[in-house]
C-alpha positions in Angstrom: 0.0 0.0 0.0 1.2 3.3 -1.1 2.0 6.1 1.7 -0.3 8.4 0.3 -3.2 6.1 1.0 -2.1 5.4 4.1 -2.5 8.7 4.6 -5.5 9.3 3.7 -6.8 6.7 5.5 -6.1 8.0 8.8 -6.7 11.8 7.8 -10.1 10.5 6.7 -10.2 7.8 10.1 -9.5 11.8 12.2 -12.0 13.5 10.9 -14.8 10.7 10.9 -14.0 10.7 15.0 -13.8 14.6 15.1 -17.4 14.4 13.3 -18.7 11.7 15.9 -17.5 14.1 18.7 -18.6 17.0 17.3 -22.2 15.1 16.9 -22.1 13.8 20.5 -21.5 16.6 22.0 -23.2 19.5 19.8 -25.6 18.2 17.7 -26.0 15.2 18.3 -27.0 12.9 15.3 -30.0 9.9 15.5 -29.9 7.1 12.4 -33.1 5.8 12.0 -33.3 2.5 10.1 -36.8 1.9 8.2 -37.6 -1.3 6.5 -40.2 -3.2 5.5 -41.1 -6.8 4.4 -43.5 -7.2 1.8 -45.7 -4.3 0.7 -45.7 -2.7 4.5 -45.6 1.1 3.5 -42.5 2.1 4.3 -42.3 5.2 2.1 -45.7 6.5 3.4 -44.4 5.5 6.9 -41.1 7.5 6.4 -43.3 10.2 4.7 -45.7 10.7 7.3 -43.4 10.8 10.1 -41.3 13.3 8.7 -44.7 15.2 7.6 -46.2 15.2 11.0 -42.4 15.7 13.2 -42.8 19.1 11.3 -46.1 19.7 11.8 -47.0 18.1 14.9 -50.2 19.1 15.5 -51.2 15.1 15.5 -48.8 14.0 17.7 -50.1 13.9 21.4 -47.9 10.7 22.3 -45.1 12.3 21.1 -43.6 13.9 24.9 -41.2 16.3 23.2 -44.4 17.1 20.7 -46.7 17.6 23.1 -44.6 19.6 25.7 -43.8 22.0 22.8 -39.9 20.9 23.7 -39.2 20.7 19.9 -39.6 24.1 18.9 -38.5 23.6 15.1 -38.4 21.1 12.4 -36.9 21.4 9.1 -35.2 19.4 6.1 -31.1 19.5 5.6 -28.9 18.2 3.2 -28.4 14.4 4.2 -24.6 13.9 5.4 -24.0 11.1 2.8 -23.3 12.5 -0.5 -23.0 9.3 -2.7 -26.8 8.0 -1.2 -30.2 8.9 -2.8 -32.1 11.5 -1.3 -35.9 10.1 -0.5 -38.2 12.3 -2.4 -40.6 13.6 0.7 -42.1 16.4 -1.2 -43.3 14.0 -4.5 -44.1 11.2 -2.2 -45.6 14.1 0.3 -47.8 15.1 -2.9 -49.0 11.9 -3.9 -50.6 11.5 -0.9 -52.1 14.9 -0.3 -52.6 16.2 -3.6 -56.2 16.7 -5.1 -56.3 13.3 -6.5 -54.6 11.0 -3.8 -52.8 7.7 -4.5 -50.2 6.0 -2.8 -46.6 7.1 -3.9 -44.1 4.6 -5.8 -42.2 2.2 -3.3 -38.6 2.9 -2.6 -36.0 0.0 -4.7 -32.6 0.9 -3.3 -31.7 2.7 0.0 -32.3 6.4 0.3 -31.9 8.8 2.9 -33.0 12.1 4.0 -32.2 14.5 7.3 -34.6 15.9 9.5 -33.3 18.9 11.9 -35.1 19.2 15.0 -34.7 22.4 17.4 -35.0 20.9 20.9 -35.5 23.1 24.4 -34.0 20.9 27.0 -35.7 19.4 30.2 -34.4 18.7 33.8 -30.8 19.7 34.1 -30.7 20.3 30.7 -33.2 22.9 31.2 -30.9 24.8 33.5 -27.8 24.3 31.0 -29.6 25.5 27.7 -30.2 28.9 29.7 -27.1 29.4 29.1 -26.8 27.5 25.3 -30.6 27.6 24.2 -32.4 25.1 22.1 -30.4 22.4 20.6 -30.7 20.8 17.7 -31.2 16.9 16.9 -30.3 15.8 13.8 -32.6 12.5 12.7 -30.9 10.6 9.9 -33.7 8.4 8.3 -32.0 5.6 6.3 -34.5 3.3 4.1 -33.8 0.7 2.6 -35.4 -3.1 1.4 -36.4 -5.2 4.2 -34.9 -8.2 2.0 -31.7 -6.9 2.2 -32.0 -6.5 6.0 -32.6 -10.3 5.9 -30.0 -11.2 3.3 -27.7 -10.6 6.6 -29.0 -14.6 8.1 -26.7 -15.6 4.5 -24.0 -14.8 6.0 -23.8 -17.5 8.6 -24.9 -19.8 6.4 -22.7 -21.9 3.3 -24.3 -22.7 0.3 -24.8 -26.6 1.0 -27.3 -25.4 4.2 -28.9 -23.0 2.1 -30.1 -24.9 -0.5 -31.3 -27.4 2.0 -33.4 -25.0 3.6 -34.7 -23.1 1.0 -36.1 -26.4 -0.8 -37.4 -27.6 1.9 -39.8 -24.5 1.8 -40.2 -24.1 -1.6 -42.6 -27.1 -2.4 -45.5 -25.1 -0.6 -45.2 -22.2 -1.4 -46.7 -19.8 -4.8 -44.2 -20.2 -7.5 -42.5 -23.4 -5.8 -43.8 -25.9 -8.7 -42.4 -23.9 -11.7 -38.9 -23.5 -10.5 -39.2 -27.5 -8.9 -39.8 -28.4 -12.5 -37.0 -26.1 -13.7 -34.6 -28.2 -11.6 -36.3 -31.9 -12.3 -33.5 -34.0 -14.1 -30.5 -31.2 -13.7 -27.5 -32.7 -12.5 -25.7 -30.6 -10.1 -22.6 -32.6 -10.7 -22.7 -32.6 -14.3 -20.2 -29.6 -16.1 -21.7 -26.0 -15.7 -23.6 -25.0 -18.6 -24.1 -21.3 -18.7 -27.8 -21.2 -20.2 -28.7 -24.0 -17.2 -27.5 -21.6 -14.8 -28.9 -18.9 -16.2 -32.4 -21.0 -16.9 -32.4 -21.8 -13.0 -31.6 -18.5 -11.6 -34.7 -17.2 -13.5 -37.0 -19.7 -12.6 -36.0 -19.4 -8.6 -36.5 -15.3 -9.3 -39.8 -16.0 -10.8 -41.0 -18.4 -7.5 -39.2 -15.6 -5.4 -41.6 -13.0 -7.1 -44.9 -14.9 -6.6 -43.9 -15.8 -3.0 -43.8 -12.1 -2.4 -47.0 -11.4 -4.3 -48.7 -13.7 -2.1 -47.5 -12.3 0.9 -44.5 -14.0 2.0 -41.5 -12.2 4.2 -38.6 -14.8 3.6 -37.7 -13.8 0.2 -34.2 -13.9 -0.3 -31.4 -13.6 -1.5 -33.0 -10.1 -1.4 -31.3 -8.2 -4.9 -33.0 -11.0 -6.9 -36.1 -8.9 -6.3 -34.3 -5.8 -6.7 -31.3 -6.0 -8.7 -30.5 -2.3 -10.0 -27.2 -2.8 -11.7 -26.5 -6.2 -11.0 -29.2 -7.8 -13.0 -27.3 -10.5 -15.2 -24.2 -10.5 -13.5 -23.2 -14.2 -11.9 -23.7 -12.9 -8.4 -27.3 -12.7 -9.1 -27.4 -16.2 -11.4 -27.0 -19.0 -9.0 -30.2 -21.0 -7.7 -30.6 -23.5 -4.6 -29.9 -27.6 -5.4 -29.9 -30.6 -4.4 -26.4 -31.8 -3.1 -25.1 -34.3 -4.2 -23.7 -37.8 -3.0 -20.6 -37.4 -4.2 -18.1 -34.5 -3.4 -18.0 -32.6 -7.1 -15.2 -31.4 -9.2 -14.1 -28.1 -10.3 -16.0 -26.3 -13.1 -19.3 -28.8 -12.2 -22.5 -26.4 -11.7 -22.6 -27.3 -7.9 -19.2 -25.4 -7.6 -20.2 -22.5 -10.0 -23.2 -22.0 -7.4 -21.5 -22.5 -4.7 -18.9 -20.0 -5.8 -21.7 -17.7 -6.9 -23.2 -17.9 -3.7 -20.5 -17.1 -1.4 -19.5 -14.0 -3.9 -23.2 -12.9 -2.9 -22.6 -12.8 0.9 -18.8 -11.0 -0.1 -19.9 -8.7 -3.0 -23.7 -7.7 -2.1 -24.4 -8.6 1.1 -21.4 -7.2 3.2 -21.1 -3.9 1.5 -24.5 -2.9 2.0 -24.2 -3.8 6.3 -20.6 -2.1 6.1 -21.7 1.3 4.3 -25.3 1.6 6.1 -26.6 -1.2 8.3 -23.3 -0.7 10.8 -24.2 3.4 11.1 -28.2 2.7 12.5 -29.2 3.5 16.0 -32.9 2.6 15.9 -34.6 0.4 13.5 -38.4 0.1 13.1 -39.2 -3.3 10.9 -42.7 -2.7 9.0 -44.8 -5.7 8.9 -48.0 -6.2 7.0 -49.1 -8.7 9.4 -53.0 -8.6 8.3 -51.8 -9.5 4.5 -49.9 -12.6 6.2 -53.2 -14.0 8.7 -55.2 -13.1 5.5 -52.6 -15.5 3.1 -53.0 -18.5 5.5 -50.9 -20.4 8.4 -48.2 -20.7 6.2 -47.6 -17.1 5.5 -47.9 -16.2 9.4 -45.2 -18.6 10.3 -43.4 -17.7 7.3 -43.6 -14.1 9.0 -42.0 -15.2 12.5 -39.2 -16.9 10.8 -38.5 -13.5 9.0 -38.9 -11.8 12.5 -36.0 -14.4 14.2 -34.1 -13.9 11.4 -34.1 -10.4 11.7 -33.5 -10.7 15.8 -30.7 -12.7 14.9 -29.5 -10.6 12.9 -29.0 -7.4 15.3 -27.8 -10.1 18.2 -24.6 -9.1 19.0 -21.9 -11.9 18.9 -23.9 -13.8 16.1 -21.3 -13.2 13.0 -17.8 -12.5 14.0 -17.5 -9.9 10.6 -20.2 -8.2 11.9 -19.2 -8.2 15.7 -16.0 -6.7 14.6 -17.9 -4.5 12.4 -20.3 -3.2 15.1 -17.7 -3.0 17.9 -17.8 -0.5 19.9 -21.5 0.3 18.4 -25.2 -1.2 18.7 -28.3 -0.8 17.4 -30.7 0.5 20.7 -33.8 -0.1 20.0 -35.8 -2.5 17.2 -39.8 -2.0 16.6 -42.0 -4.3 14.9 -44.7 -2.2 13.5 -48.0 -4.2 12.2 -49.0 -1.5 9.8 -52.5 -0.7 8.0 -53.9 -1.3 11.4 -56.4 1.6 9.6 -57.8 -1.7 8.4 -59.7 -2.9 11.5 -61.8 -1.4 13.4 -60.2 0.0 17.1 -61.8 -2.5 19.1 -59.2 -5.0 17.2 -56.8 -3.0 17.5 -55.5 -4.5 20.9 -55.5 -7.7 19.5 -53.4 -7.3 16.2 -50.9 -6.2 19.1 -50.9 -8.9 20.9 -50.2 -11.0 17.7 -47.6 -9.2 16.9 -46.2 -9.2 20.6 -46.5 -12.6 21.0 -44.6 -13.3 17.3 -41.9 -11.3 18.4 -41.0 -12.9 21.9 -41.0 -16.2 20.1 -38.5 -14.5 17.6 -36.5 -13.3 20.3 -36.8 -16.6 21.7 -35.6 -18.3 18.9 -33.0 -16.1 17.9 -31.8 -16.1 21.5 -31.8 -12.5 21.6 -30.8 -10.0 24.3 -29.7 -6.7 22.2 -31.7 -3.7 21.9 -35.0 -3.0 23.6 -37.7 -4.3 21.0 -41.0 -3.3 21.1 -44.3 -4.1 19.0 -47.2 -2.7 18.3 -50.4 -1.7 15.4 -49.8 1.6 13.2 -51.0 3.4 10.4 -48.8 6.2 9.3 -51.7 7.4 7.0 -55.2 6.6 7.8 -57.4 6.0 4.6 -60.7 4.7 5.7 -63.5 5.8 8.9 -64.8 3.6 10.8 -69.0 2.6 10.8 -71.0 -0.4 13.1 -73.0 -1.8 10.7 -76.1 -4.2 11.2 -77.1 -7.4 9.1 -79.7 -10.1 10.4 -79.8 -8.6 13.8 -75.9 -8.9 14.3 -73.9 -5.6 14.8 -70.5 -5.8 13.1 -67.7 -3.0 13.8 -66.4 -2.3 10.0 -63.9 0.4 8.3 -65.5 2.3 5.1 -62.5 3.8 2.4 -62.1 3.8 -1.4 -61.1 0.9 -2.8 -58.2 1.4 -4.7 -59.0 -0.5 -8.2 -62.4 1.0 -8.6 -62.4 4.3 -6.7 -65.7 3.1 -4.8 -66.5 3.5 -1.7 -66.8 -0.3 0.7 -67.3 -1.0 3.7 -65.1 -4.1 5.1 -65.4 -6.5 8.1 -62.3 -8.1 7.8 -63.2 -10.9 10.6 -62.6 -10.9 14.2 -59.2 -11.7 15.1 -58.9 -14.2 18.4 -58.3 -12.7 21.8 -55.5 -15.7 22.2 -52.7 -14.8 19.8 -51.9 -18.9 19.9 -55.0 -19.2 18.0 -53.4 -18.1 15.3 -49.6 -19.0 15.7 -50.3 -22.5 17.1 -51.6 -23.6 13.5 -49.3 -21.9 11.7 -46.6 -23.3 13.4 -47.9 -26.9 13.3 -48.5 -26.3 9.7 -52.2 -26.1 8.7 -52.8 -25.3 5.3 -55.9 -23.5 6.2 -58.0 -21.3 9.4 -60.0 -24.2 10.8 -62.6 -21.3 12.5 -62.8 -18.0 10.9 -62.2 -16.1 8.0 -59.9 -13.3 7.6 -60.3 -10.6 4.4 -58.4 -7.5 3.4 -59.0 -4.8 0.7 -56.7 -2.3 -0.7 -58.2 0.9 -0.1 -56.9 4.1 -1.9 -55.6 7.2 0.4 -58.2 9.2 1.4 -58.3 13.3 0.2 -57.4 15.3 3.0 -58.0 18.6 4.1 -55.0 19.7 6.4 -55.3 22.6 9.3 -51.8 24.6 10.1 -49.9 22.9 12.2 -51.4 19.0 11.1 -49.4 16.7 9.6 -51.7 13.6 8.0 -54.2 11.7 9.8 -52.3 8.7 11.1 -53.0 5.9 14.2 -50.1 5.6 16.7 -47.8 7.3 14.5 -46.7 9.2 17.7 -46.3 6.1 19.8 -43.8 4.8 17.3 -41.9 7.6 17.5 -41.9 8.3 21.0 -40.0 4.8 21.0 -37.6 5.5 18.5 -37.0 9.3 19.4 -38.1 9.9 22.6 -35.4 9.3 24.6 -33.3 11.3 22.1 -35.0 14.7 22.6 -34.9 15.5 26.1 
């Protein structure tokens, strides 16, 4: 290595810690990790918060909100220069604008700084008499909930892999087609380039329709989502079967295998050393009502996703990432059930407990004992009002919005969810194919059209709670 770039490296290694000190100590800096798995809303979630920390009008639970401690809020050029900005004001417009609709989803991570001017409390109270307000700099970071669990790869080699993604496979939407693909390929015969590359597509294609049908587990995530790596080898290998027999060079189970581990080395680690190392807090959207409405299987498919994701903040777990996170931890982890605008409130309680009691069997599980975690029901944008509606002399609690692929107005009794989350998680565990007692339904309802007083951010349920959690603590 050249002196010069040894050089650099620790003039660049000075200032990084000058910058952390400077952030500790005068404005201090909170990154805020949002992901979701499979169609959760994480860009109106990250819109919505941002819309209604500025305007907080909405935002009772919100201590530093309500106390009118946060005096200020406004938008800053993001410290990372080489990372997407998220597009608040488009995504902000699509869903307040005269004709409402839900904004595009976010492919690739993007970032965007919210400034917040903060009066201090307690002691601090007596100190900022002297320095004033300060200001708290939150660093949102978002990025593809498949890529947060492309971090389980790591610990795994390609032989364990494969096991356990075919396994899966069979039951799932999509399994059949790529099944076929693989019926009478011969992982120890020679690679052949167009069998590769005719495997790798077919395993996208079942990853694609597992997703559709509401399935978390979908990785290795950048299939999905492959930007600028769509064609290249890292993204053409595919789970088989192994053999008998160890395998000689140049067979297609090495070429996988090979393929496979530059994944975890190429994709995988870059991504955890550039932005996963740098979060604080991390909030995990979950479309939980999509999974209970998709069946047992998509609702344990969901609390393997959540121990996988545990796992994956436990510190210890992965010595690369132990080293990588030394000195450094994420604080606090919440599971957000979102669209909880989708049941009426007296359910409300109870899509919490589901989600509470999936997540201490994930930290279970994962043998987790981290970051304080914490679940609960959301909706960052409320789209529908709620209406107790009578049929044959039985009074059911419903949520009336505009469906989203007519533009008509319905009225929806999604089903009552059970008091006893293991209801619900027993089966799925156990491996029903089906709900034995009840019947859950969903609609995709369109955002509602909004009519905004100074000083409200968007209509939202628990927004505030969420980020009491996350932020709370941070601006006191």
């Amino acid at each position: 290595m050249r002196i010069g770039d040894i050089a650099d490296g620790l003039t660049r290694g000075a200032e990084g810690i000058a910058a952390s000190v400077s952030e500790t100590f005068l404005e201090p800096v909170v990154r805020l990790g949002v992901t979701g798995l499979s169609r959760a809303g994480k860009t109106v979630f990250i819109t919505s918060l941002v819309a209604n920390l500025m305007d907080r009008g909405r935002m009772p639970q919100l201590r530093a909100a309500a106390s009118g401690a946060i005096t200020a809020a406004h938008l800053r050029p993001q410290p990372d220069n080489t990372v997407p900005r998220f597009d608040y004001e488009t995504h902000l417009a699509a869903l307040t604008g005269t004709a409402p609709h839900w904004p595009d989803s976010t492919r690739a991570v993007s970032e965007l700084r919210l400034s917040l001017k903060v009066r201090p409390g307690g002691l601090g109270r007596l100190l900022g008499t002297m320095t004033g307000p300060r200001t708290v700099h939150v660093d949102i970071v978002d990025y593809p909930g498949e890529w947060l669990l492309d971090l389980a790869l790591l610990d795994k080699g390609y032989a364990g892999w494969s096991r356990e993604t075919l396994e899966r496979i069979e039951a799932r939407p999509g399994g059949a087609g790529f099944l076929s693909a693989l019926g009478g390929v011969d992982p120890a015969a020679k690679l052949d380039e167009p069998v590769a590359q005719g495997l790798a597509g077919a395993f996208t294609a079942y990853l694609q329709a597992a997703r559709e049908a509401g399935f978390s587990d979908c990785t290795p995530g950048r299939f999905l989502l492959p930007g600028e790596l769509a064609g290249s080898p890292v993204l053409t290998f595919a789970p088989l079967p192994e053999p008998a027999a160890a395998t000689p060079r140049g067979s297609l189970w090495r070429e996988m295998e090979r393929r496979f581990d530059a994944y975890k080395a190429e994709v995988v680690k870059p991504f955890f050393r550039e932005h996963f190392s740098r979060i604080d807090r991390q909030v995990v959207l979950v479309d939980a009502l999509g999974a209970i409405h998709a069946g047992p299987s998509a609702v344990e498919d969901l609390r393997r996703a959540m121990t996988e994701i545990l796992g994956a903040f436990r510190p210890g777990r992965n010595a690369w990432l132990t080293s990588l996170l030394l000195g450094r931890r994420v604080e606090k982890i919440l599971f957000a059930a979102t669209k909880a605008d989708h049941l009426h409130h007296s359910q409300h309680a109870r899509l919490t407990a589901i989600m509470q009691a999936l997540m201490r069997d994930a930290r279970r599980r994962a043998d987790f004992a981290g970051a304080e975690t914490a679940a609960m029901a959301i909706a960052a944008l409320r789209a529908t009002v709620e209406e107790t509606r009578t049929r044959g002399g039985e009074s059911y609690d419903c949520v009336r919005g505009t469906l989203l692929e007519t533009g008509r107005e319905a009225a929806l009794y999604p089903g009552e969810l059970p008091e006893d989350p293991a209801l619900l998680l027993d089966p799925a565990r156990e491996g029903a194919e089906d709900w034995l007692d009840a019947e859950y339904n969903v609609m995709r309802f369109a955002p509602a059209r909004l009519t905004l007083r100074p000083g409200e951010g968007p209509p939202h349920i628990r927004l505030d709670k969420a980020a009491e959690f996350l932020l709370g603590g941070r601006l006191k």
